[in-house]
BAPASE-121675 format. One line per field, with one value per residue (C-alpha): residue in one letter; x, y, z; chain. Coordinates in nm, 3 decimals, always signed. Example, Ala and Ser with C-alpha at 12.3 -4.5 7.8 and 13.67 -1.06 7.14 Angstrom:
BEGIN
code = (a|s) $
xx = (+1.230|+1.367) $
yy = (-0.450|-0.106) $
zz = (+0.780|+0.714) $
unit = (A|A) $
! end
This chain:
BEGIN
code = (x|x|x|x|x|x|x|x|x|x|x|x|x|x|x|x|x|x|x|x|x|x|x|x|x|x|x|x|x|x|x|x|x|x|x|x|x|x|x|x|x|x|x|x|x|x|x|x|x|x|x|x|x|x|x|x|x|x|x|x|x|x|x|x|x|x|x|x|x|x|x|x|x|x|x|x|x|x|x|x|x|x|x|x|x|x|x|x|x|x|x|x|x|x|x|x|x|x|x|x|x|x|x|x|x|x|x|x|x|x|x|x|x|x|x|x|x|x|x|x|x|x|x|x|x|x|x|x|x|x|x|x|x|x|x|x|x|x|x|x|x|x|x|x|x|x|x|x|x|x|x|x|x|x|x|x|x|x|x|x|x|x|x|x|x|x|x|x|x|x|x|x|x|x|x|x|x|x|x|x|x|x|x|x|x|x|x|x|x|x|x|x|x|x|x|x|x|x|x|x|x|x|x|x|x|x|x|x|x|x|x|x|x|x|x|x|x|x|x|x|x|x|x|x|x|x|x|x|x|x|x|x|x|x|x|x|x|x|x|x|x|x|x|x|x|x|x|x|x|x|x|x|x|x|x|x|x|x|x|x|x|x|x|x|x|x|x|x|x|x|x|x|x|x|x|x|x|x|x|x|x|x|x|x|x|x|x|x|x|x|x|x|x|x|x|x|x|x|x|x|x|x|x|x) $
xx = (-3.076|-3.400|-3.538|-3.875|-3.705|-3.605|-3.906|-4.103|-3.789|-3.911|-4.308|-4.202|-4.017|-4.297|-4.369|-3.959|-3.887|-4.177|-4.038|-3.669|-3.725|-3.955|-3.722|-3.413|-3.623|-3.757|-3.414|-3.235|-3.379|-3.291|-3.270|-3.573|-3.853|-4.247|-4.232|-4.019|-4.238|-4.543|-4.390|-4.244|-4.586|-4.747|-4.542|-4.616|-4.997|-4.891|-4.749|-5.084|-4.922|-5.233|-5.283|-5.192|-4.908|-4.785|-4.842|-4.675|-4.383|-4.327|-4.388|-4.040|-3.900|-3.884|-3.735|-3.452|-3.124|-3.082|-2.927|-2.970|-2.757|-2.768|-2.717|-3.002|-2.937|-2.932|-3.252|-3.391|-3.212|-3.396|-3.748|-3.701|-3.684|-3.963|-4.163|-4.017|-4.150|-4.476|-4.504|-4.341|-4.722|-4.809|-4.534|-4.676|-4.618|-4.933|-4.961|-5.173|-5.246|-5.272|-5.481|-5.764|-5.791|-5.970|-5.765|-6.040|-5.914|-6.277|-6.146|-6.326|-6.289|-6.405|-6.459|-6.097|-5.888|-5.690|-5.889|-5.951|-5.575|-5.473|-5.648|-5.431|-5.113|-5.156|-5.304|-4.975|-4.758|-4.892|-4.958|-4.582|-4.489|-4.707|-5.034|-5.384|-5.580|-5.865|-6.105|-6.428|-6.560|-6.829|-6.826|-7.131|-7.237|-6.895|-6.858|-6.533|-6.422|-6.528|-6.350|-6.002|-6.011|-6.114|-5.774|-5.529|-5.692|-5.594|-5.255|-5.155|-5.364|-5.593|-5.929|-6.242|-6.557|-6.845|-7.205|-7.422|-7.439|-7.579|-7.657|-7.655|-7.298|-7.379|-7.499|-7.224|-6.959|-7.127|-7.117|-6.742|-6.673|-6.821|-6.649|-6.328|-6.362|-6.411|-6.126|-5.868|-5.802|-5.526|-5.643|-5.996|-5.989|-6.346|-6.375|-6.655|-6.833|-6.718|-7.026|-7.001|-7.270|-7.501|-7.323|-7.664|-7.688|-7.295|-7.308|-7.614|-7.392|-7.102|-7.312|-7.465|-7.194|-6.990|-7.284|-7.301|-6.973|-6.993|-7.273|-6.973|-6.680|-6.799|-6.456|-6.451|-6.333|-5.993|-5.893|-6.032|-5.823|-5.934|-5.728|-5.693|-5.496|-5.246|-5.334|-5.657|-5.465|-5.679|-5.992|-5.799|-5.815|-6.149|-6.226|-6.053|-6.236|-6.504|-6.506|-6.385|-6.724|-6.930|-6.668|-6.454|-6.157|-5.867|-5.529|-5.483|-5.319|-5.214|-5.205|-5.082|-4.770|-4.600|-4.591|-4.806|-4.728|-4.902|-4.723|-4.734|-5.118|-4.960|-4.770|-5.107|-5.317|-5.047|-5.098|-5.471|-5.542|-5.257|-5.396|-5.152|-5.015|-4.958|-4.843|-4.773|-4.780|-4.583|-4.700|-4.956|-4.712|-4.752|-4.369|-4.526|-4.614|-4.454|-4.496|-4.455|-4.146|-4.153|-3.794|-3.760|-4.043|-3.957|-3.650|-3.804|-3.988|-3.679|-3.495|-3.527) $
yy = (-1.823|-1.672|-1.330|-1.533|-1.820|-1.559|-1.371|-1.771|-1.782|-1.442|-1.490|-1.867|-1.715|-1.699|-2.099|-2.181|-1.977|-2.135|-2.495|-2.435|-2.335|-2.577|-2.829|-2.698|-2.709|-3.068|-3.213|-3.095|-3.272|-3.615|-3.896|-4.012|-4.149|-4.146|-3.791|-3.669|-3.785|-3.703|-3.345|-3.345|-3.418|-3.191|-2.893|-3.000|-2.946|-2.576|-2.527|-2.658|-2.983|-3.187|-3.524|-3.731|-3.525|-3.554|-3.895|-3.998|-3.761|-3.917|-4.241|-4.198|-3.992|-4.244|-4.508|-4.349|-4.312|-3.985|-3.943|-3.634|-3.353|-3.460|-3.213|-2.984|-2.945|-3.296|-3.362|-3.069|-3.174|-3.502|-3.378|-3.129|-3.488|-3.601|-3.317|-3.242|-3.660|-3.508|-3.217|-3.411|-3.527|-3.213|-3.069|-3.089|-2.811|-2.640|-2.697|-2.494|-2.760|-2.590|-2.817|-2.646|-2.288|-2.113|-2.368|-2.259|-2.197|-2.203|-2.028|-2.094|-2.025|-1.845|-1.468|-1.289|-1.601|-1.374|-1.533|-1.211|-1.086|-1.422|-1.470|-1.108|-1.263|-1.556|-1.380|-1.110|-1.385|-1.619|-1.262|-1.208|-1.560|-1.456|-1.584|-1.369|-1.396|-1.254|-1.269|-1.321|-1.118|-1.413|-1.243|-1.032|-1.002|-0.809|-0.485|-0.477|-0.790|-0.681|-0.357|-0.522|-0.769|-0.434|-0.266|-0.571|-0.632|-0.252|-0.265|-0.607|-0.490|-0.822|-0.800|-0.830|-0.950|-0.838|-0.731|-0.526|-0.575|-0.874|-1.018|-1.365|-1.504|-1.831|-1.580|-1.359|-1.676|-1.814|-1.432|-1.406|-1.693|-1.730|-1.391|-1.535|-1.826|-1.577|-1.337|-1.616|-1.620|-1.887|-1.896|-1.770|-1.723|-1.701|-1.544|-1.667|-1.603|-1.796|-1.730|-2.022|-1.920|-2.107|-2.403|-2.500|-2.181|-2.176|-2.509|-2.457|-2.143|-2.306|-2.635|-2.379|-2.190|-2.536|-2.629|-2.334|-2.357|-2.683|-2.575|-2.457|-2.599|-2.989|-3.080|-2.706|-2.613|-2.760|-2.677|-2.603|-2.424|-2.286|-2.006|-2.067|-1.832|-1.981|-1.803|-1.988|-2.287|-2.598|-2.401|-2.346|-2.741|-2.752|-2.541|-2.749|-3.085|-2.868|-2.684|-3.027|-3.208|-2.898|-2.786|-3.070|-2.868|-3.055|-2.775|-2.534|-2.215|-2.131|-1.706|-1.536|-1.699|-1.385|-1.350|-1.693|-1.878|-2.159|-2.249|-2.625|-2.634|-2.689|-3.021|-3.118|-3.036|-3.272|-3.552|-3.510|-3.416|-3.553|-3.210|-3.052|-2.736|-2.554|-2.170|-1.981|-1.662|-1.429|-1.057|-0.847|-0.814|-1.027|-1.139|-1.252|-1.534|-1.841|-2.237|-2.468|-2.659|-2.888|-2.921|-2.541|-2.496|-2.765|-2.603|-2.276|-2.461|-2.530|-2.241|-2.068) $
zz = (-3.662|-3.830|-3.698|-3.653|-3.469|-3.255|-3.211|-3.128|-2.808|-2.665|-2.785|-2.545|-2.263|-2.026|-2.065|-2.138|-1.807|-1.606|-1.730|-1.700|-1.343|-1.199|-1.334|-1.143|-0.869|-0.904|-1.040|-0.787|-0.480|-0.580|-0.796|-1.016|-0.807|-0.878|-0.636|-0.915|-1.178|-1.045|-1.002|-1.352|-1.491|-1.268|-1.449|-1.784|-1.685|-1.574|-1.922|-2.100|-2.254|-2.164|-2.009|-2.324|-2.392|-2.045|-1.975|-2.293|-2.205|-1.828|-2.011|-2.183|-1.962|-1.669|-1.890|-1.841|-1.557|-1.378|-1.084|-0.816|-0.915|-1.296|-1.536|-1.593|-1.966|-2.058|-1.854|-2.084|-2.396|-2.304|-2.276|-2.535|-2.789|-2.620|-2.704|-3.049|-3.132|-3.018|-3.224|-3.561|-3.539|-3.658|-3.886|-4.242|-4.529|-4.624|-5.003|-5.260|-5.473|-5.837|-5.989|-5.824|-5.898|-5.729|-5.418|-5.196|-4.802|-4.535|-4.214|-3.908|-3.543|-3.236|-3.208|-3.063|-3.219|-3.490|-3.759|-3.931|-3.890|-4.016|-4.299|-4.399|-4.270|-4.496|-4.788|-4.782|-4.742|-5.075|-5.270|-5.245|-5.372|-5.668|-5.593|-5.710|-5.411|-5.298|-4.939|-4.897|-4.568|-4.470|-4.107|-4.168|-3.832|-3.736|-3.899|-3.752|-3.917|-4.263|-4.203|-4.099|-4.399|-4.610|-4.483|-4.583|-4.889|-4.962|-4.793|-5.017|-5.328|-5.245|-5.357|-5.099|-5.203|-4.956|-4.846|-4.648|-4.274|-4.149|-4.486|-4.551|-4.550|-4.742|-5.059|-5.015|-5.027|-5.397|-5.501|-5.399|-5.527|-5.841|-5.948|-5.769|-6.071|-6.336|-6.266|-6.269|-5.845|-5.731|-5.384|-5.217|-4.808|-4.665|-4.341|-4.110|-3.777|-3.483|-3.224|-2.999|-2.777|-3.019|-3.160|-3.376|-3.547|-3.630|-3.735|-3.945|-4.084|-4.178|-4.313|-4.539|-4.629|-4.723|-4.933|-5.154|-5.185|-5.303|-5.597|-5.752|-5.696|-5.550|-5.415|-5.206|-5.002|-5.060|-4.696|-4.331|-4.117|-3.747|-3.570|-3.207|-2.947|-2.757|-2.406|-2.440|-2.330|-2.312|-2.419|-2.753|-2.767|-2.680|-3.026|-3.264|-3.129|-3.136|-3.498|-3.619|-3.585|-3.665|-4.037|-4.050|-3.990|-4.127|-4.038|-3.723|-3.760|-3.322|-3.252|-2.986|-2.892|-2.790|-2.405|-2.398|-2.052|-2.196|-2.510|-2.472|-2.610|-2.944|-2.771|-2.614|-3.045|-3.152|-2.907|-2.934|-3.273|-3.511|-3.723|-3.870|-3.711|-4.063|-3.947|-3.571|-3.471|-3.230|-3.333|-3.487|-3.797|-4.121|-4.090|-3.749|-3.899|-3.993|-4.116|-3.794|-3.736|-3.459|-3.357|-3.349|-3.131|-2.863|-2.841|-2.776|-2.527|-2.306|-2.402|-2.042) $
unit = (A|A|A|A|A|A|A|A|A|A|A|A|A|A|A|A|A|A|A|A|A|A|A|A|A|A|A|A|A|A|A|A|A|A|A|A|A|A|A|A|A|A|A|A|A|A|A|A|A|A|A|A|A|A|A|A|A|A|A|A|A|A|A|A|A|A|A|A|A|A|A|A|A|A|A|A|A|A|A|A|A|A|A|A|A|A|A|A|A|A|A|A|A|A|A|A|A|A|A|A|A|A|A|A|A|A|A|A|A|A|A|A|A|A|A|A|A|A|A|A|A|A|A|A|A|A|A|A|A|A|A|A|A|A|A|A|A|A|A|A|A|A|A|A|A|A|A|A|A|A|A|A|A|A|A|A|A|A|A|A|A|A|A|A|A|A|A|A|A|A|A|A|A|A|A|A|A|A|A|A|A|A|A|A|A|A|A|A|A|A|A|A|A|A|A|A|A|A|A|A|A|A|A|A|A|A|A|A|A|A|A|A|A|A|A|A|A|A|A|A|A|A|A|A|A|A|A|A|A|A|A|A|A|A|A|A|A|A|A|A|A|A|A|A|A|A|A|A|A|A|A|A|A|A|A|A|A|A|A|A|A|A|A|A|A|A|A|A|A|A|A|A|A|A|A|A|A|A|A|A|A|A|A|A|A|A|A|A|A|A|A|A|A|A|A|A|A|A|A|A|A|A|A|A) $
! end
């Protein structure tokens, strides 16, 4: 068993726990009936899974014979497929495609997501496979955010292209970039804002930043991935549909896991989305980090 497989059954035990138990409880009173149903699917909503999710669970589910006093670890073992089918949706490998160099990675998301932190995650974790990366701090409204890319750039000996305070993002990006091109980067991660109080000026951001971006490299950027925290629940869902239409975000990267009682938001992005769920995170360190797999996580799910 992997350390971070490990680390995903603890960063889960709130949800597995809250799952496991209501269960018992529910399974235990008698024989499948719509009461039992409708309470199975009514614990699912606690956990975040979502009404698709859960519907298409209970769906399956009830197709099924279980009798009162049935074994609570089958029942599980049973729901746990279920869910794993679910979240296949959005197992994919995230692949640096080398025919495009720089392979240009837009990060987007709200403000408090881990966007920042996960941008360093990711760029520690492709630096060590031998990738030249380098960031481009696009968040020039956040000091902060500039400053915490500045300090993983110089713990991972990752260059960090950026500006003044509060310049304009879009100029810094074709700056960054354009010097990204000329000293022979692999991969480029722009950081952005994520100020959702005024969807029309973040979307004109982005728009802009996409478009400059495009001057110079027309098929860039190669991918658009949006950080979401996992004890956002359903509000974390609410981003991606939302950051989709205004960035086109085409992967999701979930935060936050760790100590998460609402870990099934990844089952409810899966049945919602079909995006793929590329890495998750259950710390604040960059081994924290790791690609998705579907079957592990549904198992954490249950685990309790």
């Amino acid at each position: 068993m992997s350390s971070f497989f490990q680390k995903l059954g603890l960063g889960l035990k709130k949800t597995s726990q809250n799952l496991s138990r209501g269960i018992s409880d529910i399974f235990t009173k008698e024989s499948l009936s719509e009461d039992v149903l409708a309470d199975l699917e009514e614990l699912l909503y606690t956990a975040d899974v979502g009404v698709k999710a859960s519907s298409e669970i209970i769906g399956k589910f009830a197709a099924r014979r279980f009798e009162k006093g049935c074994d609570i670890a089958e029942i599980k073992k049973e729901l746990g497929k279920d869910i794993g089918s679910i979240l296949k949706k959005s197992e994919q490998e995230f692949v640096i495609d080398k025919a495009h160099k720089p392979f240009v990675v837009l990060m987007v998301g709200v403000n408090g997501a881990g966007k920042t932190t996960t941008i360093g995650k990711l760029g520690k974790k492709f630096a060590a496979a031998g990738c030249k990366i380098s960031f481009i701090a696009g968040d020039t409204f956040r000091a902060a955010a500039v400053e915490q890319l500045k300090v993983w750039g110089e713990r991972c000996g990752i260059k960090v292209y950026s500006g003044t305070p509060g310049c304009d993002s879009a100029g810094l990006c074709y700056d960054g970039l354009s010097a990204a091109q000329k000293n022979g980067d692999d991969i480029v991660f722009i950081d952005t804002a994520g100020r959702l109080q005024n969807k029309k000026g973040l979307m004109d951001e982005l728009q802009k930043i996409i478009r400059v971006v495009k001057k110079i490299m027309p098929d860039a950027p190669h991918k658009t991935l949006i950080t979401i925290d996992a004890t956002t629940g359903q509000n974390g869902l609410d981003q991606v549909k939302t950051f989709k239409e205004l960035a086109g975000v085409d992967g999701i990267i979930v935060t936050k896991l760790d100590g998460s009682s609402k870990g099934g938001i990844l089952v409810a992005i899966a049945a919602e989305t079909g995006l793929p769920v590329y890495f998750i995170g259950v710390g604040e360190q960059a081994e924290d980090m790791d690609v998705f797999k579907a079957d592990e996580f549904a198992e954490s799910l249950l685990a309790g």
